[in-house]
C-alpha positions as CSV (number, residue, x, y, z in Angstrom):
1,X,-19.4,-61.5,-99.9
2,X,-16.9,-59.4,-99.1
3,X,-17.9,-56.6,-101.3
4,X,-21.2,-56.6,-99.9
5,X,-19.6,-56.2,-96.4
6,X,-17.7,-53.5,-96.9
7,X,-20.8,-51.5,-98.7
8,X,-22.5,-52.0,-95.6
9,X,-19.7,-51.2,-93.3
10,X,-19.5,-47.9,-95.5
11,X,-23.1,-47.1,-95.3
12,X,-23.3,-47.4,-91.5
13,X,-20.1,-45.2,-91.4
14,X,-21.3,-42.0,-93.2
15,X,-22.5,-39.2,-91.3
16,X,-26.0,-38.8,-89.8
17,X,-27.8,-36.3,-87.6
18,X,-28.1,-37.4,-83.9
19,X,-31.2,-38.1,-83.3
20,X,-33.3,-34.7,-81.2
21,X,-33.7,-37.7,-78.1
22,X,-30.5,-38.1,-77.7
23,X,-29.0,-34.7,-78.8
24,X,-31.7,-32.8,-76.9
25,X,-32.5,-35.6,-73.8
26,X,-34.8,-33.3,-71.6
27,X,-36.7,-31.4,-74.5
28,X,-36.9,-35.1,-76.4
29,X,-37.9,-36.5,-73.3
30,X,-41.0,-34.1,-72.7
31,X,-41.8,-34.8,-76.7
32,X,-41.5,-38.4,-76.0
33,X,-44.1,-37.9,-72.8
34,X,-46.8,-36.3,-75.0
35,X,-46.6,-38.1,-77.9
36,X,-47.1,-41.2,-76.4
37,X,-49.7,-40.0,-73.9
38,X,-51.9,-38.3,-76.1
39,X,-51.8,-41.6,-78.9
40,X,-52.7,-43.6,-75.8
41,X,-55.4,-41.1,-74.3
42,X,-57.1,-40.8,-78.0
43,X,-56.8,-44.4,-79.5
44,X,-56.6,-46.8,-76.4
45,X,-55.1,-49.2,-78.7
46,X,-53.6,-51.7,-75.9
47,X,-56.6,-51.9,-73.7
48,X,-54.9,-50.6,-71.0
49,X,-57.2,-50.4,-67.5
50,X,-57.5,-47.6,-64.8
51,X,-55.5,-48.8,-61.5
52,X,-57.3,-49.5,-58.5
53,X,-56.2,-46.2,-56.9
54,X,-56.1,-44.1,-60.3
55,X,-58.5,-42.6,-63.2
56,X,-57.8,-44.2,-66.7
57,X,-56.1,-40.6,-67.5
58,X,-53.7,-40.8,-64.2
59,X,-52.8,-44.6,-65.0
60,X,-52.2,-43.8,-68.2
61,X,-49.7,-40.5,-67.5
62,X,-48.5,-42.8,-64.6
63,X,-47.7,-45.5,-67.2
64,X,-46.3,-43.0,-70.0
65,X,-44.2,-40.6,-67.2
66,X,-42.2,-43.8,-65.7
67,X,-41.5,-45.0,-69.4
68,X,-40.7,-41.6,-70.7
69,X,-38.1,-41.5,-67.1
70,X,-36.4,-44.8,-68.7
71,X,-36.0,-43.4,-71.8
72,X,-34.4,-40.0,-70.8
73,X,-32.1,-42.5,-68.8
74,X,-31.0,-44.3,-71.9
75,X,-31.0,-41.2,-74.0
76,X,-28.2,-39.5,-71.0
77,X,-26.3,-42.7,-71.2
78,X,-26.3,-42.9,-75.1
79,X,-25.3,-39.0,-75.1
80,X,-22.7,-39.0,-72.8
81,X,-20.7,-42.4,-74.3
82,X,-21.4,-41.6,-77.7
83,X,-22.9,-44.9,-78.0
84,X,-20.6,-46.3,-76.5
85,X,-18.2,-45.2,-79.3
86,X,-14.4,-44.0,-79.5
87,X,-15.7,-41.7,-82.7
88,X,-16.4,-38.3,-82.3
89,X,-18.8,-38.5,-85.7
90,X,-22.4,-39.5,-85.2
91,X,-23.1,-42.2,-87.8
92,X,-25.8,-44.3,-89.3
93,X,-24.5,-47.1,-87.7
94,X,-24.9,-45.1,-84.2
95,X,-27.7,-44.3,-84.7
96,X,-29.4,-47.6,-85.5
97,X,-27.7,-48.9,-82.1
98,X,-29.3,-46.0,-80.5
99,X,-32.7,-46.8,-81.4
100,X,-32.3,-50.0,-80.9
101,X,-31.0,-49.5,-77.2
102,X,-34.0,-47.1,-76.5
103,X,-36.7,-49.5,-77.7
104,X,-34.8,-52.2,-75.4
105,X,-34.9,-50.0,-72.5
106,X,-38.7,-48.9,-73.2
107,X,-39.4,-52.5,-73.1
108,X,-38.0,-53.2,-70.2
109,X,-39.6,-50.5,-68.2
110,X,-42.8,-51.0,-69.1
111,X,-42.6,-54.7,-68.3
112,X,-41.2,-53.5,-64.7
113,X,-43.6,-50.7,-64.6
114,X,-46.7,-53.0,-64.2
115,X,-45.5,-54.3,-60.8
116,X,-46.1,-51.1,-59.5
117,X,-49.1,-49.7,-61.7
118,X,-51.0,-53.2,-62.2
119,X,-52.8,-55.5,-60.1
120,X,-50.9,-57.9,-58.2
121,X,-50.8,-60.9,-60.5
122,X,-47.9,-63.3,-61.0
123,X,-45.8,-61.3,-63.5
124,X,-42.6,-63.3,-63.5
125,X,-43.0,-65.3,-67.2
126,X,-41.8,-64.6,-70.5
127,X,-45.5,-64.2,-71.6
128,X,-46.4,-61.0,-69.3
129,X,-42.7,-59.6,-70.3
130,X,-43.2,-60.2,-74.2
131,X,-46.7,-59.1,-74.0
132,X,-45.3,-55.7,-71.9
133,X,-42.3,-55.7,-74.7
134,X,-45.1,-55.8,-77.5
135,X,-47.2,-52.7,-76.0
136,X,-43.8,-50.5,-75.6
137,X,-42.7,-51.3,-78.8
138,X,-46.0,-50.3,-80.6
139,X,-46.4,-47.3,-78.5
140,X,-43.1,-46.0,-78.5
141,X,-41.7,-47.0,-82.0
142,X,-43.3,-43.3,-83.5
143,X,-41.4,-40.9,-81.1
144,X,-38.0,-43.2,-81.2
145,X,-37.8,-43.5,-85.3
146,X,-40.0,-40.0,-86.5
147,X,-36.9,-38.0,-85.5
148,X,-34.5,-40.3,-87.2
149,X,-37.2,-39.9,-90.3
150,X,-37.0,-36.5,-90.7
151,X,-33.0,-36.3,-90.6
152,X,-32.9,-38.9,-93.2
153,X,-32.2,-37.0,-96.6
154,X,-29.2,-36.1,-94.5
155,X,-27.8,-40.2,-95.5
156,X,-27.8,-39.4,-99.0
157,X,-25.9,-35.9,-98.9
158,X,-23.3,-36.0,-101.5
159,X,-19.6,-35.4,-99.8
160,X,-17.6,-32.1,-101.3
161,X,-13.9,-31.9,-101.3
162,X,-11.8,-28.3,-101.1
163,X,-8.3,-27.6,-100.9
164,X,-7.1,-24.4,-99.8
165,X,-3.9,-22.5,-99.9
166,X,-1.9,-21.4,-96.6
167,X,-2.3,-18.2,-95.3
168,X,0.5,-16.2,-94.5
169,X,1.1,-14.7,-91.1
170,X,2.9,-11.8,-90.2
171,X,5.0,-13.1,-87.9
172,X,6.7,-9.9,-87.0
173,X,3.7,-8.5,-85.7
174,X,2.8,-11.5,-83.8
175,X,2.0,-11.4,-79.9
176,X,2.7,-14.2,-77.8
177,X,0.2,-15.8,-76.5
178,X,0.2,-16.9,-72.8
179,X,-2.1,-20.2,-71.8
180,X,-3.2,-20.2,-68.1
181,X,-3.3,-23.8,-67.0
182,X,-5.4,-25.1,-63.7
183,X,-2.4,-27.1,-62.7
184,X,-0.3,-24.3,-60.7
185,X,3.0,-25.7,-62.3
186,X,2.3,-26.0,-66.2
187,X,3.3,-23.5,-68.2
188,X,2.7,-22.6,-71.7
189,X,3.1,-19.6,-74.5
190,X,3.5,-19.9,-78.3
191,X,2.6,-17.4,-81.2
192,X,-0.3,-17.7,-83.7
193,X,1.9,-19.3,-86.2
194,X,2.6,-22.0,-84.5
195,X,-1.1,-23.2,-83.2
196,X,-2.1,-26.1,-85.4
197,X,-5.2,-27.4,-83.5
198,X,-6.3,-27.8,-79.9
199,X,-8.0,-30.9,-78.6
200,X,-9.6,-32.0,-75.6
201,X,-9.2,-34.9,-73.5
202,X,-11.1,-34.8,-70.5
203,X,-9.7,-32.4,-68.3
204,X,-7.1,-31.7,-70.5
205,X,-6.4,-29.8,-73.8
206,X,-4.0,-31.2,-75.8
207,X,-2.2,-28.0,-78.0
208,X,-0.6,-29.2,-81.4
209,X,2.3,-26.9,-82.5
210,X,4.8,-26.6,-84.9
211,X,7.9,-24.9,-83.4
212,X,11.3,-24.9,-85.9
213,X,9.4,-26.9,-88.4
214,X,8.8,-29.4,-85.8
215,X,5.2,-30.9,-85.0
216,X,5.2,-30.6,-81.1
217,X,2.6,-32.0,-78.5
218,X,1.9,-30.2,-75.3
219,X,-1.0,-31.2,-72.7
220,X,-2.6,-28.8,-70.2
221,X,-5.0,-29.4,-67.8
222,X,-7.7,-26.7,-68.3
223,X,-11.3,-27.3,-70.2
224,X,-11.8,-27.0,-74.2
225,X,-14.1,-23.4,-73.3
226,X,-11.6,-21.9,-71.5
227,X,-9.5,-21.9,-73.6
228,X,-11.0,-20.8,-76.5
229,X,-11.7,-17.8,-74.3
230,X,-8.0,-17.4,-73.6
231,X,-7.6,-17.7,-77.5
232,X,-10.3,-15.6,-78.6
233,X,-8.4,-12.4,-79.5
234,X,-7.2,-14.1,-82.7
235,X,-9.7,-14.1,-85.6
236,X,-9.0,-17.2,-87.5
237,X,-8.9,-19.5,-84.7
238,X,-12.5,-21.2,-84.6
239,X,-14.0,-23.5,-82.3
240,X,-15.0,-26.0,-85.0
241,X,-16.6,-28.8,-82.9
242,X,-16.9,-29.6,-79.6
243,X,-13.8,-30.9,-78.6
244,X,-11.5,-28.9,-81.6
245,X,-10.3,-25.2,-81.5
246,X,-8.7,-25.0,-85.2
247,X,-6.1,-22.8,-86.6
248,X,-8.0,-21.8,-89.8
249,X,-4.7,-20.9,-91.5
250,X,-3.7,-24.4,-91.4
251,X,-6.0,-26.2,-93.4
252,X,-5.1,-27.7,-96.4
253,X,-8.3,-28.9,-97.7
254,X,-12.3,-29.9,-95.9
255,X,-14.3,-33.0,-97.3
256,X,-17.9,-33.6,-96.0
257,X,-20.8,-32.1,-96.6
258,X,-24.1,-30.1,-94.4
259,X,-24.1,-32.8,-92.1
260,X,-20.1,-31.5,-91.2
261,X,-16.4,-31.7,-92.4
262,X,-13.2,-33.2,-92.2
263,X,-10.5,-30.8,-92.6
264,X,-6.8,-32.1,-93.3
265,X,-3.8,-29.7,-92.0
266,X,-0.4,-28.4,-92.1
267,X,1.9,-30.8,-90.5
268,X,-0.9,-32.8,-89.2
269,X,-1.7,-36.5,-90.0
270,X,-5.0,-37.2,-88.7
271,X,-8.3,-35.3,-90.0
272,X,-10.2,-32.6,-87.5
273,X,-13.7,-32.3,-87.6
274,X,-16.8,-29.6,-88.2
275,X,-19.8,-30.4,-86.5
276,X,-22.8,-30.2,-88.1
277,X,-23.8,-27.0,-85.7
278,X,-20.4,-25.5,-87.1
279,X,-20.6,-26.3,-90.6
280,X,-21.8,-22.8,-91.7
281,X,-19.7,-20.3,-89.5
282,X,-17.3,-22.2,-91.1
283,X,-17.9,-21.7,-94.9
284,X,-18.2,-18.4,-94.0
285,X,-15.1,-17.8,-92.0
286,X,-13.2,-19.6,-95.4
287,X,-14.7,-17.2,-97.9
C-alpha cells in the first residue's frame, strides 16, 4: 500500500505543460467560446430552446459567452495562485486539480446562468442543478481536457542529468556592479563572481552571494525585470524562469528534461529552475 502511494505521489509530481486555458486565459478563453458555441450551434445535442426575447443563435452565444466569462474567471484565479500551490513547477497533479476546478466552475455557471437566460420556473432543486451540471460537463469537457491531450507525451519525457565544470572568472577585470533599489535607503553592489542567483518574492528580489567564501543573502525591493535589465551587460547571467535570474557560471549540474530543468549550484542548497519557455536558450547558452 505504501508503495503504490508513493508511485502515485511521484507520477502526479513530474512535470507537465500548463494547460493553453490557464497559461494563455484570454486567447484560451476566446478558444473556449467557439468551440463550445459552434458544437452547440451544429449538433444541438442538449435541446437547448431560444429565450423568449432571443433567436436560438443569440440564446445560445448568450448561454456559451456567460459560461466562457466563468471559466476565464477560474482560469485568472488558477494562473495567478498556481493552483493554489507553493511550487513554482507545473505538475500532473496541478493540472488534474485544474481541470477539475474549471469543470466545477463551468457547472456552476451554467446552473446560475439559466435564472437569467431561462423561463422563470422554480430552479432551486438538486434536479435543475445536476441536470445544468450534466449539460456543462458534456459541453465543455472537449475544450477543458483537448489541451491537456495534446501536451501529454510531455508525462512520459525521460529526465537527463549533466554536470558541468565551474567557469573561471577573471576577477581582475571585473566591474562592480551597482543595484538600484526602489526603496531610497537600500543599497547594494557586488562583482560577477560573486552573483549566485536572484530570486523574486513579490516586490522583492532576493540576491544570493558568495562574498569571502561565504553564502550571503541580501533582499531589495525592486521587481525580477528590472533587474535583469540592470544586470544585462553580463553575458552569462540568464533569466531562466520567471522568478530566477541565474549566474550560469555557477551551475554544477541540470536534471529535467523539454518540459524544463533543475539546475544545482555552487554554494547553493536548494535546486533553481528552467521553465519550459527557457529550456532551449538555455542548452544553447551551455554549449
Amino acid at each position: 500500500m505504501q508503495a503504490i502511494r508513493k508511485q502515485i505521489i511521484n507520477i502526479l509530481s513530474k512535470p507537465f505543460p500548463q494547460n493553453f486555458l490557464i497559461r494563455k486565459p484570454y486567447w484560451g478563453t476566446l478558444f473556449f467560446l467557439i468551440v463550445i458555441f459552434v458544437f452547440v450551434i451544429i449538433y444541438r445535442p442538449l435541446e437547448i430552446r431560444a429565450s423568449n426575447s432571443l433567436s436560438f443563435g443569440l440564446t445560445i452565444l448568450a448561454y456559451c459567452t456567460i459560461i466562457s466569462f466563468s471559466e476565464l474567471l477560474a482560469a485568472i484565479i488558477i494562473s495567478k495562485t498556481n493552483c493554489f500551490s507553493t511550487n513554482n513547477n507545473w505538475t500532473i497533479g496541478n493540472e488534474s486539480v485544474s481541470i477539475l476546478l474549471l469543470l466545477t466552475m463551468l457547472m456552476i455557471s451554467t446552473y446560475f446562468a439559466g435564472f437569467v437566460m431561462e423561463p422563470p420556473d422554480p430552479r432551486w432543486n438538486f434536479s435543475t442543478f445536476f441536470d445544468s451540471a450534466y449539460k456543462a460537463l458534456f459541453i465543455g469537457v472537449i475544450p477543458v481536457i483537448l489541451p491537456s491531450l495534446v501536451n501529454i507525451r510531455y508525462a512520459f519525457a525521460k529526465d537527463t542529468f549533466q554536470t558541468y565544470e565551474l567557469n573561471e572568472t577573471n576577477e581582475s577585470e571585473e566591474v562592480l556592479l551597482k543595484i538600484e533599489s526602489k526603496a531610497k535607503k537600500e543599497d547594494l553592489s557586488f562583482y560577477p563572481h560573486e552573483f549566485v542567483y536572484a530570486e523574486s518574492e513579490g516586490n522583492y528580489v532576493v540576491f544570493h552571494l558568495v562574498k569571502d567564501d561565504k553564502p550571503r543573502s541580501v533582499t531589495i525591493r525592486n521587481s525580477i525585470s528590472e533587474i535583469e535589465t540592470q544586470l544585462c551587460s553580463i553575458p552569462y547571467f540568464m533569466r531562466t524562469h520567471r522568478a530566477y535570474i541565474v549566474n550560469l557560471h555557477k551551475i554544477t549540474s541540470r536534471k529535467g528534461n523539454a518540459l524544463g530543468y533543475q539546475l544545482s549550484l555552487d554554494h547553493c542548497k536548494d535546486t533553481v529552475p528552467v521553465s519550459r519557455q527557457n529550456a532551449r536558450k538555455f542548452e544553447d547558452a551551455m554549449k
